[in-house]
N, CA, C and O atoms as a printed pandas DataFrame, in Angstrom:
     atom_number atom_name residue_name chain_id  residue_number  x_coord  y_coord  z_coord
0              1         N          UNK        A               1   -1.600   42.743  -19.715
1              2        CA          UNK        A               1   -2.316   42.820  -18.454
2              3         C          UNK        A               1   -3.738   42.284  -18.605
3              4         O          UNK        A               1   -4.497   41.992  -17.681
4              5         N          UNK        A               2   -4.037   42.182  -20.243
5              6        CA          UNK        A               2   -5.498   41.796  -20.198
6              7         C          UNK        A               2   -6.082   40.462  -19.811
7              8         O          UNK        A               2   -7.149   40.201  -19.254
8              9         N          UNK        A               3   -4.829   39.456  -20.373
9             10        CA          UNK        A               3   -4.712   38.192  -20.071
10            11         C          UNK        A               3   -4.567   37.884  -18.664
11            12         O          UNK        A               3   -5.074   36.873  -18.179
12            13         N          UNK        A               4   -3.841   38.784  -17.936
13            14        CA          UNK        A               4   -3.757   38.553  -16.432
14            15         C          UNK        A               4   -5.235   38.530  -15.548
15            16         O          UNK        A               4   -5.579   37.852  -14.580
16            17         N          UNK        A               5   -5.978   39.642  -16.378
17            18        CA          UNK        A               5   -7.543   39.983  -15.633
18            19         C          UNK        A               5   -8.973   38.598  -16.189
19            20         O          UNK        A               5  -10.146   38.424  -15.858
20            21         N          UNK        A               6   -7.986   37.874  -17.182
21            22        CA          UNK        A               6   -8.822   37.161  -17.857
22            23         C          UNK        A               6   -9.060   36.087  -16.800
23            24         O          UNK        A               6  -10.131   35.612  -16.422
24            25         N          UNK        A               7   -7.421   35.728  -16.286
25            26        CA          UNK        A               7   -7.402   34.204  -15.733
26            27         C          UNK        A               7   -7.146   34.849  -14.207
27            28         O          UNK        A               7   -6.216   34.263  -13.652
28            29         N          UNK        A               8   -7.647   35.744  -13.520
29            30        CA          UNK        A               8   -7.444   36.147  -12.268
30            31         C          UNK        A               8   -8.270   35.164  -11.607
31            32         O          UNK        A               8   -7.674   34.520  -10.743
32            33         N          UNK        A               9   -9.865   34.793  -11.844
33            34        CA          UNK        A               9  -10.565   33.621  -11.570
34            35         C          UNK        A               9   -9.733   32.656  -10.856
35            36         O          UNK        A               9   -9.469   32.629   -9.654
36            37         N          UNK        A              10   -9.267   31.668  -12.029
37            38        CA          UNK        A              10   -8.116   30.560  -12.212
38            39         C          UNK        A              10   -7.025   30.872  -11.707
39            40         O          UNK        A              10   -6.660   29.864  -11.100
40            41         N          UNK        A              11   -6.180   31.762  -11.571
41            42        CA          UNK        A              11   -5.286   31.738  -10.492
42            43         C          UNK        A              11   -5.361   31.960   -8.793
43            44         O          UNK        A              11   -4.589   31.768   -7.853
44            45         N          UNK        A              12   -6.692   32.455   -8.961
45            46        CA          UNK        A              12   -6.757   32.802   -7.548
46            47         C          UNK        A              12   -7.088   31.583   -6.942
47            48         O          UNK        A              12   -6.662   31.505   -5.790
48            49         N          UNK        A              13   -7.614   30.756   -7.280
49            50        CA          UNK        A              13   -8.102   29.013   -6.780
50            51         C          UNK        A              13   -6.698   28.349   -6.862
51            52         O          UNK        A              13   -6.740   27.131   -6.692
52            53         N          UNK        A              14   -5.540   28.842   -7.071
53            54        CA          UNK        A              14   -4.201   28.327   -7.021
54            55         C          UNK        A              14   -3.972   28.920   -5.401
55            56         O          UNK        A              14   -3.728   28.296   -4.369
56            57         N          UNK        A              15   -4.100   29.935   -5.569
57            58        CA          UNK        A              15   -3.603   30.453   -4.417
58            59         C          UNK        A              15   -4.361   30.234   -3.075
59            60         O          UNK        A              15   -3.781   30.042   -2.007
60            61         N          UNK        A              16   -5.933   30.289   -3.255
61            62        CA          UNK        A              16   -6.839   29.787   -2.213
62            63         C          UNK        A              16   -6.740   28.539   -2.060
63            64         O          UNK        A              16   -7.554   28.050   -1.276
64            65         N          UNK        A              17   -5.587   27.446   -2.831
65            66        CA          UNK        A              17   -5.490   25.841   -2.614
66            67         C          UNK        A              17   -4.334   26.160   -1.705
67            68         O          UNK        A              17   -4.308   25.987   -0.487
68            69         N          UNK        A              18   -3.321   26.684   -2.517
69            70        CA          UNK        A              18   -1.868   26.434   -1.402
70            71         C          UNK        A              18   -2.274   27.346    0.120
71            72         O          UNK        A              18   -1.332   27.409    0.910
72            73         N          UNK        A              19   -3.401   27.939    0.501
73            74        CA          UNK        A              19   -3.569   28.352    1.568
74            75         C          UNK        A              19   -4.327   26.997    2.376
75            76         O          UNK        A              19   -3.951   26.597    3.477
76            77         N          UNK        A              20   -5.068   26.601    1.866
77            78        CA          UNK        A              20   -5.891   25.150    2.285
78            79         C          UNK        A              20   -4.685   24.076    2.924
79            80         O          UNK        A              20   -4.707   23.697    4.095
80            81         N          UNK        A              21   -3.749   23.711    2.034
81            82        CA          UNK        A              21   -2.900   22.702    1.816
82            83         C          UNK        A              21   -2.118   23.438    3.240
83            84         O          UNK        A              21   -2.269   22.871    4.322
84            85         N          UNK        A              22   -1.341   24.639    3.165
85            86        CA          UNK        A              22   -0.812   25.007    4.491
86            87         C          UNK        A              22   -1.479   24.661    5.761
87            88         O          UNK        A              22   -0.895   24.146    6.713
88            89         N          UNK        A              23   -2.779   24.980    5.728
89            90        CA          UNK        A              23   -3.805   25.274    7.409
90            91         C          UNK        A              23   -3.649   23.394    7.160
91            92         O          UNK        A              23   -2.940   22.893    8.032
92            93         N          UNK        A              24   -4.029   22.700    6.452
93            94        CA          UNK        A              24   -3.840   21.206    6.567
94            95         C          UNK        A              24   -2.633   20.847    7.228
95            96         O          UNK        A              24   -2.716   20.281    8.318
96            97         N          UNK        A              25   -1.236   21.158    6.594
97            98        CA          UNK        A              25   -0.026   20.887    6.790
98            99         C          UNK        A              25    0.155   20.542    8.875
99           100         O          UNK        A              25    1.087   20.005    9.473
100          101         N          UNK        A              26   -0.918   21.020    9.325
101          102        CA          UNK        A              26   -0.765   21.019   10.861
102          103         C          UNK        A              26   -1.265   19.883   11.349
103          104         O          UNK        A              26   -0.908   19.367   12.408
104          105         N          UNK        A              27   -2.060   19.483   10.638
105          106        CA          UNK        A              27   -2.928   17.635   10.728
106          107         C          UNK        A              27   -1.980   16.776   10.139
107          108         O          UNK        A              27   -1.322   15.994   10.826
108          109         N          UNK        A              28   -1.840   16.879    8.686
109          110        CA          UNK        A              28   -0.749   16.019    7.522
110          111         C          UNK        A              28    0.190   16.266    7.417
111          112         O          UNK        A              28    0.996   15.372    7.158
112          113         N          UNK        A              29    0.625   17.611    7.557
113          114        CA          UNK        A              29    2.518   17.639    7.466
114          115         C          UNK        A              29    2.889   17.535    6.114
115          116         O          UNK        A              29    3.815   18.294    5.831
116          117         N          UNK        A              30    2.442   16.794    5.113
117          118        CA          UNK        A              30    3.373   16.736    3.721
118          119         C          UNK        A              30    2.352   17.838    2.808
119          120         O          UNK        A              30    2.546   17.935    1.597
120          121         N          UNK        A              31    1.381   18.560    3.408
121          122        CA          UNK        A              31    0.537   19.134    2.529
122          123         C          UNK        A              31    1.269   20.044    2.438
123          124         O          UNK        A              31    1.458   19.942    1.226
124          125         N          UNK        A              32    2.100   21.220    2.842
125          126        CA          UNK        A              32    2.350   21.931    2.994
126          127         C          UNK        A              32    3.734   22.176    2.075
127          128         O          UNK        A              32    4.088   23.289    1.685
128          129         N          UNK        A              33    4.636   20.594    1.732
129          130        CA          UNK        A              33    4.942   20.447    0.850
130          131         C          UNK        A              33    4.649   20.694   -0.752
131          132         O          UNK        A              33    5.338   21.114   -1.682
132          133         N          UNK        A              34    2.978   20.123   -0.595
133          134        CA          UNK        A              34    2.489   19.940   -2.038
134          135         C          UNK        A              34    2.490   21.253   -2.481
135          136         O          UNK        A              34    2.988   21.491   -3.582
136          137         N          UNK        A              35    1.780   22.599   -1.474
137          138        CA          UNK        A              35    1.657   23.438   -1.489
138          139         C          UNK        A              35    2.774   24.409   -2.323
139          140         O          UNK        A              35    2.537   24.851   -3.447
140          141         N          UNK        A              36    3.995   24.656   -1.602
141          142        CA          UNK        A              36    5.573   25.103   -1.877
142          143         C          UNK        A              36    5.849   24.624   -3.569
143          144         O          UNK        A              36    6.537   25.328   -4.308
144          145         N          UNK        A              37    5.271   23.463   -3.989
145          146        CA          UNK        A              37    5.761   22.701   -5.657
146          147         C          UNK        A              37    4.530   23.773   -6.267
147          148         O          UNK        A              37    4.961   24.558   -7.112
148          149         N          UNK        A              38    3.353   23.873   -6.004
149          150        CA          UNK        A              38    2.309   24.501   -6.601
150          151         C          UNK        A              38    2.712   25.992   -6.536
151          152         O          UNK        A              38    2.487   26.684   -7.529
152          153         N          UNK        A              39    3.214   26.469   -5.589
153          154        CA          UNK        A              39    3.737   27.870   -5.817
154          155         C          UNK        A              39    5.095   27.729   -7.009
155          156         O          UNK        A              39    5.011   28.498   -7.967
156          157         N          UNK        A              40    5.800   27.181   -6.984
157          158        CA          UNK        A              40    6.610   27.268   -7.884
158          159         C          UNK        A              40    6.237   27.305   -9.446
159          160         O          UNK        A              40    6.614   28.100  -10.307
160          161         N          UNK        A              41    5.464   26.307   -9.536
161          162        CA          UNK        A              41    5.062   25.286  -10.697
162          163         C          UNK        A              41    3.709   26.760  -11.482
163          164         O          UNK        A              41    3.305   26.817  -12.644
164          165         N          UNK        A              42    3.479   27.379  -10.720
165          166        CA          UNK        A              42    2.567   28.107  -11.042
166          167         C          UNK        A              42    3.208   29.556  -10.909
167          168         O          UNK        A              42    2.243   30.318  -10.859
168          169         N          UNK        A              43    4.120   30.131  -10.846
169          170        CA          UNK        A              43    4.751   31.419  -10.221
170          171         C          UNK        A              43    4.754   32.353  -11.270
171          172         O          UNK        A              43    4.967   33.557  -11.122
172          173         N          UNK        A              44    4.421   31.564  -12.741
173          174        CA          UNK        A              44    4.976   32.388  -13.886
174          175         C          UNK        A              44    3.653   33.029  -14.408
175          176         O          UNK        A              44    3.452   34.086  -15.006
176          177         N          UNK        A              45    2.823   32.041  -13.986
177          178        CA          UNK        A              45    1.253   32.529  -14.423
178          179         C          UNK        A              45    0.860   33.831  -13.360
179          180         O          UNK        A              45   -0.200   34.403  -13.612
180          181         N          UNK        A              46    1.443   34.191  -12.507
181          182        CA          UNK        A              46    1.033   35.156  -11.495
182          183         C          UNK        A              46    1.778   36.269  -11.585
183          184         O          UNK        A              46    1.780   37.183  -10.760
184          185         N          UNK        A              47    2.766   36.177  -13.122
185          186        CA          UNK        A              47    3.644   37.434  -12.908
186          187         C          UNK        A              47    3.039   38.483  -12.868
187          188         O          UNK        A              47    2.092   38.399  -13.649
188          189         N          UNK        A              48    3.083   39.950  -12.119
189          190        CA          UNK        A              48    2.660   41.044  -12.619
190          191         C          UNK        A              48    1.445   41.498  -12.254
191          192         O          UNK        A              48    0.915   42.584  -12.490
192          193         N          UNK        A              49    0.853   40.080  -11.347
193          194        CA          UNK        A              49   -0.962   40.185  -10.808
194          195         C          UNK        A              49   -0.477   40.134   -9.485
195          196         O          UNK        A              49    0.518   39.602   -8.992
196          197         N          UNK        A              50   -1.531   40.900   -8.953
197          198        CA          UNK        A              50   -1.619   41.301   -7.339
198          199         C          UNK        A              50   -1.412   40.143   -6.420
199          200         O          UNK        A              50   -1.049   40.103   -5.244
200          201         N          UNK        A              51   -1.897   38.772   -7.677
201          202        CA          UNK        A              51   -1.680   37.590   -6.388
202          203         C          UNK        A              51   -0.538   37.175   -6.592
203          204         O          UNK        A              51   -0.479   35.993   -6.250
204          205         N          UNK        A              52    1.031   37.789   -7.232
205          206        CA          UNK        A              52    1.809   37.537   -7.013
206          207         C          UNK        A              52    2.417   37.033   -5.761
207          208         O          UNK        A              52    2.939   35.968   -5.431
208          209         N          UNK        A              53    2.098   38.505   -4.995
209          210        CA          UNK        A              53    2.375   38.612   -3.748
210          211         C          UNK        A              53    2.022   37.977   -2.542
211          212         O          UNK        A              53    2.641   38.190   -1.499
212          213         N          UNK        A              54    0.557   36.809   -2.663
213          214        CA          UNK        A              54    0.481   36.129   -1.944
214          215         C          UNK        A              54    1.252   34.672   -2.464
215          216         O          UNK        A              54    1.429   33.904   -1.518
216          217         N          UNK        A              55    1.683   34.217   -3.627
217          218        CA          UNK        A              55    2.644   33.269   -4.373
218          219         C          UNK        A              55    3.752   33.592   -3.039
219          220         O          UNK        A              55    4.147   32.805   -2.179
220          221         N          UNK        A              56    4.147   35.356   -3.270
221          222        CA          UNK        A              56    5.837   35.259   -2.467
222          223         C          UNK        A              56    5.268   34.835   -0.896
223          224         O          UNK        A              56    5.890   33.930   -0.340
224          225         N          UNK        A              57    4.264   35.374   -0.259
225          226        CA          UNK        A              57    3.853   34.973    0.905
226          227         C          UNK        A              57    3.920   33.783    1.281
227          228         O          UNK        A              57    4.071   33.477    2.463
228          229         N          UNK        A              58    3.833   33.068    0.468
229          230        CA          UNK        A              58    3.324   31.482    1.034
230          231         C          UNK        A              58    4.726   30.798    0.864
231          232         O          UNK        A              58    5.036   29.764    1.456
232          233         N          UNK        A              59    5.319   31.291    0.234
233          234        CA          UNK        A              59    6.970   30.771   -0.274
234          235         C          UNK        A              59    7.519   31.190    0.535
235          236         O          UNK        A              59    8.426   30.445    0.907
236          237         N          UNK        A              60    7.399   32.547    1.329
237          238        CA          UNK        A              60    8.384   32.496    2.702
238          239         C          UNK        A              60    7.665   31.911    3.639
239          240         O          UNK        A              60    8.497   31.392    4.382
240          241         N          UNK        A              61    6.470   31.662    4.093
241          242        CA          UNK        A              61    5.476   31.253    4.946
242          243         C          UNK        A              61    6.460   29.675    5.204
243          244         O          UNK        A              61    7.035   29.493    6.277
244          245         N          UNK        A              62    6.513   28.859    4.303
245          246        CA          UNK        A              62    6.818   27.625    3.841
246          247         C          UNK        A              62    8.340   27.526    4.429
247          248         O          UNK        A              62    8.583   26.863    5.437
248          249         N          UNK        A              63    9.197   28.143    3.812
249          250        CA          UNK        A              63   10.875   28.090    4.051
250          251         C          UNK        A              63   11.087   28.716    5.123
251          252         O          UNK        A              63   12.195   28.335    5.499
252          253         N          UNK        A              64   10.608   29.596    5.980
253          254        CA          UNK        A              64   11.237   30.265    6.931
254          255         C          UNK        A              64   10.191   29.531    8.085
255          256         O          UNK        A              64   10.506   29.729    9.259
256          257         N          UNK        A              65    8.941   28.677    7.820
257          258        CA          UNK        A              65    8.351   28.143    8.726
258          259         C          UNK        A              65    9.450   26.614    9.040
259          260         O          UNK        A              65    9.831   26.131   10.106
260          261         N          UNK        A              66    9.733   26.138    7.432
261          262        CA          UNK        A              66   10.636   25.041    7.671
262          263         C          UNK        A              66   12.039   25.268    8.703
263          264         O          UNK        A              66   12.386   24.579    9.662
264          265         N          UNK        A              67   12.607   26.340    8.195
265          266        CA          UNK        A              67   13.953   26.491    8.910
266          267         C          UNK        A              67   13.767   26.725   10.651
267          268         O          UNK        A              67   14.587   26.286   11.457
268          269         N          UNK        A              68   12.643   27.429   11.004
269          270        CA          UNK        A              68   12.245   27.267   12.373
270          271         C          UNK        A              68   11.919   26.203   13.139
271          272         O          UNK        A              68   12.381   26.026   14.266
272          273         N          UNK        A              69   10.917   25.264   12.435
273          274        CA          UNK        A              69   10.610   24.338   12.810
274          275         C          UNK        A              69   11.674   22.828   13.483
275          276         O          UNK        A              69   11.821   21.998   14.380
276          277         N          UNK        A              70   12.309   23.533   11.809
277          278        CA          UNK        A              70   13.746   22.113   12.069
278          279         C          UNK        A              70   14.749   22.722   13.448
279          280         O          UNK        A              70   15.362   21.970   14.206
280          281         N          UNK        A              71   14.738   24.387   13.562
281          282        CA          UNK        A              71   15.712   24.619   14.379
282          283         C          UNK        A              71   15.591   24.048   16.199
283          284         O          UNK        A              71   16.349   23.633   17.076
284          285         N          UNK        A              72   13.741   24.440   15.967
285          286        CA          UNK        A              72   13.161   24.207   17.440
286          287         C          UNK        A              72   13.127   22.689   17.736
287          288         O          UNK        A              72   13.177   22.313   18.907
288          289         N          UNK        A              73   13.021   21.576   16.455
289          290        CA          UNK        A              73   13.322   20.447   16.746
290          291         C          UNK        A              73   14.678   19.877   17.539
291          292         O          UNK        A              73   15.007   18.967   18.300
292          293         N          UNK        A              74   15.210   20.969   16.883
293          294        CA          UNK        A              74   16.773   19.942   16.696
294          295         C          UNK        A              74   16.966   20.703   18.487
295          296         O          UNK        A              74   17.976   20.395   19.119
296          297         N          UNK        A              75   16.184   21.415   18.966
297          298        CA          UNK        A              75   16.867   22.135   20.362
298          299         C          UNK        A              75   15.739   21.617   21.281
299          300         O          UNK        A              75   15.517   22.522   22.085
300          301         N          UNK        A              76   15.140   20.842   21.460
301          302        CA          UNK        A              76   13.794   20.664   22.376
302          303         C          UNK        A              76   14.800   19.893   23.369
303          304         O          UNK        A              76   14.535   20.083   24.556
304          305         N          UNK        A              77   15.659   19.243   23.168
305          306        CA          UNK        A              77   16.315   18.135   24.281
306          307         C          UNK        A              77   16.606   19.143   25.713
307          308         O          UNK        A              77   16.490   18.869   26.907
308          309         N          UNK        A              78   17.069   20.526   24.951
309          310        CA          UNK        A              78   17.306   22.210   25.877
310          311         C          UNK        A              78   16.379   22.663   26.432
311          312         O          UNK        A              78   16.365   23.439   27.388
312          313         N          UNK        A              79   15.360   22.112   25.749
313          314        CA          UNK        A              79   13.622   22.977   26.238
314          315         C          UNK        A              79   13.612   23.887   25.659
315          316         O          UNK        A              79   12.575   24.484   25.945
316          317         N          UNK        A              80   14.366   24.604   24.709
317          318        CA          UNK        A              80   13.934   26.161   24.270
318          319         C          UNK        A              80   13.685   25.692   23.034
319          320         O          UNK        A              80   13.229   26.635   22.389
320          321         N          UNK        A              81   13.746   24.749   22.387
321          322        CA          UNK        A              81   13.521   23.978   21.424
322          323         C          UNK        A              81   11.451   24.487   21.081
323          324         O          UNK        A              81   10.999   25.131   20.135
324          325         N          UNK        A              82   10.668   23.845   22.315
325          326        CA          UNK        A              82    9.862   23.586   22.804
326          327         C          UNK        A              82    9.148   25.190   22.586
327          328         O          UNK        A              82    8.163   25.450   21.896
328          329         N          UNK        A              83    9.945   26.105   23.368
329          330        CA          UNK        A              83    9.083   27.501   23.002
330          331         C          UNK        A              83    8.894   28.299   21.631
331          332         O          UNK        A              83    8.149   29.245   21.375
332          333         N          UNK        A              84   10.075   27.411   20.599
333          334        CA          UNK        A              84   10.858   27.683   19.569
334          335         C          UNK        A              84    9.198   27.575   18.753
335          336         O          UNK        A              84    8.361   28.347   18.285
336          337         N          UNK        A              85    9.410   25.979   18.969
337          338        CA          UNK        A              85    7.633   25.180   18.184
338          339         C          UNK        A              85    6.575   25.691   18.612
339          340         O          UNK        A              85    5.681   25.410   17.814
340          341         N          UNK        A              86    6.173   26.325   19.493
341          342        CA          UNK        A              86    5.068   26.988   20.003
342          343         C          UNK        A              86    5.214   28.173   19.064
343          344         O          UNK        A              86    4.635   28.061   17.983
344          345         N          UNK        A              87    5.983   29.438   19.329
345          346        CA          UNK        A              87    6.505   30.610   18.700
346          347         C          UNK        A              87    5.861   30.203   17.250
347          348         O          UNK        A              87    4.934   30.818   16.722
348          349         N          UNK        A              88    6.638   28.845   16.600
349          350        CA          UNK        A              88    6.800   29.148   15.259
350          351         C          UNK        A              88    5.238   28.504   14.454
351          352         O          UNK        A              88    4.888   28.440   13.275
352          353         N          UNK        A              89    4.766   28.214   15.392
353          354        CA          UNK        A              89    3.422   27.628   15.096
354          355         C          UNK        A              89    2.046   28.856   15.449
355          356         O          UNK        A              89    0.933   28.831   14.924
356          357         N          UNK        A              90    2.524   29.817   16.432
357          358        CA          UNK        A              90    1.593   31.006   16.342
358          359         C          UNK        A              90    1.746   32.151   14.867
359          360         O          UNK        A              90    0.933   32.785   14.195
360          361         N          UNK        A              91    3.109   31.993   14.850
361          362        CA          UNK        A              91    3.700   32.443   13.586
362          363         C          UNK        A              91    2.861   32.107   11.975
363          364         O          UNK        A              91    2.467   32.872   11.094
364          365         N          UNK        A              92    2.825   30.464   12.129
365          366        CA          UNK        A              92    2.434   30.299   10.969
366          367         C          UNK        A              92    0.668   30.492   10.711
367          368         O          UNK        A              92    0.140   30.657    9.611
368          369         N          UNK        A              93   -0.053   30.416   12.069
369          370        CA          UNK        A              93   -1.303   30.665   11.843
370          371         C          UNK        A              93   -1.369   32.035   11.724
371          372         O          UNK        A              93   -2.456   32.475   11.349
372          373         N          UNK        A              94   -0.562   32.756   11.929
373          374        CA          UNK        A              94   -0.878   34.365   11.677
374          375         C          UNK        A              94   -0.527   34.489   10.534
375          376         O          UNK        A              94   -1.080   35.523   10.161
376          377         N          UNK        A              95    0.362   33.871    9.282
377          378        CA          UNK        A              95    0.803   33.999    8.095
378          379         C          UNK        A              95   -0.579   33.293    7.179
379          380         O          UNK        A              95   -1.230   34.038    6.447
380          381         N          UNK        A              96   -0.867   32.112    7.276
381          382        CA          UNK        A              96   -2.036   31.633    6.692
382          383         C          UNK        A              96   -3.421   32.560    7.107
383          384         O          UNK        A              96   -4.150   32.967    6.203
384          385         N          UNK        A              97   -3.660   32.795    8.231
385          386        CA          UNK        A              97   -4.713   33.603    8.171
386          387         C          UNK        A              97   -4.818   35.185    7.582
387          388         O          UNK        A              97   -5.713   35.564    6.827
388          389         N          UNK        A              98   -3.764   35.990    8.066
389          390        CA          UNK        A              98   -3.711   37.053    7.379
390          391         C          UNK        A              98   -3.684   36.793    5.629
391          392         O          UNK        A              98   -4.309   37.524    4.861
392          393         N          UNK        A              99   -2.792   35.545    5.148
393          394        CA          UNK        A              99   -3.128   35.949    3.301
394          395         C          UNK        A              99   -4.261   35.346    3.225
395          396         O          UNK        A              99   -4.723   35.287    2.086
396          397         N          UNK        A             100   -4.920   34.837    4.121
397          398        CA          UNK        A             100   -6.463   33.737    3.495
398          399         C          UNK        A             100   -7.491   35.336    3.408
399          400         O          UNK        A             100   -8.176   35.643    2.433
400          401         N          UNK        A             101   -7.394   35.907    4.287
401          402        CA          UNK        A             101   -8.353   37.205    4.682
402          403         C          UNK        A             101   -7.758   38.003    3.996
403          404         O          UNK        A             101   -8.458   39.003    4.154
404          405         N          UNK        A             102   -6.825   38.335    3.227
405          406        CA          UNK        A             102   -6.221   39.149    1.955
406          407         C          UNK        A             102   -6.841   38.727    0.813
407          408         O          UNK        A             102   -7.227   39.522   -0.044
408          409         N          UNK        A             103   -6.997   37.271    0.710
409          410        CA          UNK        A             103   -7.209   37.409   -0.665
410          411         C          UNK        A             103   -8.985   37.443   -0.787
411          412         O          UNK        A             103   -9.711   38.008   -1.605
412          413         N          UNK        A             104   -9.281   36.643    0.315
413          414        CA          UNK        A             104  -10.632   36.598    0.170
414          415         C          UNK        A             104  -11.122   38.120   -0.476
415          416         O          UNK        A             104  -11.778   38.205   -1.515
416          417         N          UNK        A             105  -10.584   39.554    0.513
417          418        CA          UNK        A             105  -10.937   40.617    0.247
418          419         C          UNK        A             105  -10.257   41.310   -1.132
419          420         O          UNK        A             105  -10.352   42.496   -1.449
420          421         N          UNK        A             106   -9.567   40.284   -1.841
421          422        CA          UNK        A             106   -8.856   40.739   -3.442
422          423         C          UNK        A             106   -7.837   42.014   -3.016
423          424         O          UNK        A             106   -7.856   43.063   -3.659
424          425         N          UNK        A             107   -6.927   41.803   -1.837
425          426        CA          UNK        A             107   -6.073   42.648   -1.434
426          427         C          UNK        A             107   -4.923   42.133   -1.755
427          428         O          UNK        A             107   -4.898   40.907   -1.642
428          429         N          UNK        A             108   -3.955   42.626   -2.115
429          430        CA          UNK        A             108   -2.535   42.261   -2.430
430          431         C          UNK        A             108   -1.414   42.344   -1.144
431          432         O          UNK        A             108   -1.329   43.429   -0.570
432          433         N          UNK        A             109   -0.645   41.339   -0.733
433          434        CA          UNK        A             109   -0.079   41.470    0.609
434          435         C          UNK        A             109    1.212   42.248    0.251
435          436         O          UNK        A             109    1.790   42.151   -0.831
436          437         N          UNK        A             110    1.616   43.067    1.336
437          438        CA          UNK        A             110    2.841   43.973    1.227
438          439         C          UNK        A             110    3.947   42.957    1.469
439          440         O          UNK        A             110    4.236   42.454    2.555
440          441         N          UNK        A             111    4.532   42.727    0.270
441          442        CA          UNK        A             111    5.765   41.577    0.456
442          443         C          UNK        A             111    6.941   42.684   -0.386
443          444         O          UNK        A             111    6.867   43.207   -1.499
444          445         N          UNK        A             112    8.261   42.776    0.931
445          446        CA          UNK        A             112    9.329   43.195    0.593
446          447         C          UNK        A             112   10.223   42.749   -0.337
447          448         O          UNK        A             112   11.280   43.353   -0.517
């Protein structure tokens, strides 16, 4: 655990990037990508530290924002498509802002 408190610094600038790269993802679109590889690529260094839990945050943030997104695409021709992308876009600013204001305050997010 000592090593975990050593590099808490250094991991937390992992995690305050893939929050950056998300709030971008709404201008650029592929940031949000880069983001999802950096949670992975980094997941092992966060075992066991409080910012695990914003790692799992941003990893469902990412996949369950994707699977919405593609669903409301693929249905807009219906129009409910349309409320789908609205919905899933209030969604994701409430997911990026709540872990950005978690971690800032060194709080660990309640991930099931």
């Amino acid at each position: 655990m000592m090593h975990l408190d050593a590099n808490i610094t250094e991991n937390k600038k992992y995690v305050f990037s893939v929050y950056i790269l998300q709030a971008l993802s709404f201008v650029l679109g592929i940031t949000a990508i880069i983001g999802v590889i950096i949670n992975y690529i980094k997941e092992d260094d966060l075992k066991g530290s409080w910012l695990e839990s914003h790692f799992i945050w941003q990893k469902r943030t990412f996949w369950y924002g994707l699977l919405w997104v593609v669903l409301g695409s693929l249905t807009t021709a219906v129009l409910i498509g349309w409320l789908v992308l609205f919905m899933v876009t209030c969604w994701l600013i409430y997911r990026i802002a709540k872990g950005w204001i978690y971690l800032v305050d060194n709080r660990e997010l309640y991930v099931q």
